[in-house]
C-alpha positions, -999 to 999 in steps of 0.1 A, spaced: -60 325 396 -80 319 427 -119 328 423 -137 332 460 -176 339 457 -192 358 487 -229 356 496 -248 388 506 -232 392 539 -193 386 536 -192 348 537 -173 325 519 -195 303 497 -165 281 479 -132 287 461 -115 274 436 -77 279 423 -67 275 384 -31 268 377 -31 283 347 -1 297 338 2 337 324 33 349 314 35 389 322 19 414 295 1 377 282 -36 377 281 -57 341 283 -85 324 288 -93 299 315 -125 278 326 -134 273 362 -165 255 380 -171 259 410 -206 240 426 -225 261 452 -256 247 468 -286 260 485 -284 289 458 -304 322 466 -319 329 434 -322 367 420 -357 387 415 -372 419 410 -390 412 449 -354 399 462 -325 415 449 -300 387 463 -265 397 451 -237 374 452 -198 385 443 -175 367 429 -134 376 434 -106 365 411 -72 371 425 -39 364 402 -10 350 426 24 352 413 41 317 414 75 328 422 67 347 452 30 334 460 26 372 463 -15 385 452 -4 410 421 -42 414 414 -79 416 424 -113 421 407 -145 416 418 -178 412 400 -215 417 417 -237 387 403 -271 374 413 -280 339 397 -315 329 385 -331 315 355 -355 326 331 -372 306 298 -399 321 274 -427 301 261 -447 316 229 -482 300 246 -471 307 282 -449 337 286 -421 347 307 -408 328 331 -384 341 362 -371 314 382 -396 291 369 -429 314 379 -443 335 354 -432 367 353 -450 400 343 -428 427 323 -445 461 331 -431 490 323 -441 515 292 -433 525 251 -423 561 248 -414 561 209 -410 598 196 -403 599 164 -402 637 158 -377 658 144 -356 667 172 -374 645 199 -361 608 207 
């Protein structure tokens, strides 16, 4: 399997190959890691999307039998119970609204 991620515009940020081998109508599981610097980190005011492609290669032939890709964005969050939310390591402020109904027929 050979993972490729893409930045926001088309370009190749890094690849990595797994030999792992799958024999057919097999599933697995497999671990990959792949460092990527200078990260553009996901928020609400910058939507930065990454995607990451996994393609499985057959051996014999070096042929690509299959593709998938996956939209990601990459950030981090962490929650403290005296200071909040935190997004990307600023605080963060969750607005949005509670519309409970709890009437027969309604919600």
């Amino acid at each position: 399997v050979t993972f490729t991620l893409y930045d926001e515009d088309g370009k190749t940020i890094g690849t990595v190959t797994n030999a792992t081998s799958i024999q057919h109508s097999e599933t697995g599981e497999m671990e990959a890691h792949m460092p990527v610097e200078n990260v553009e980190l996901w928020s609400p005011a910058r939507t930065y999307l990454y995607r990451l492609s996994a393609t499985l290669v057959n051996v014999n032939s070096s042929d690509e039998t299959d593709t998938t890709n996956v939209t990601l964005g990459a950030r981090t969050t962490s929650w403290s119970a005296d200071e909040g939310f935190f997004l990307n390591g600023e605080p963060f402020k969750w607005r949005g609204f509670c519309d409970h109904n709890d009437f027969t027929g309604v919600g």
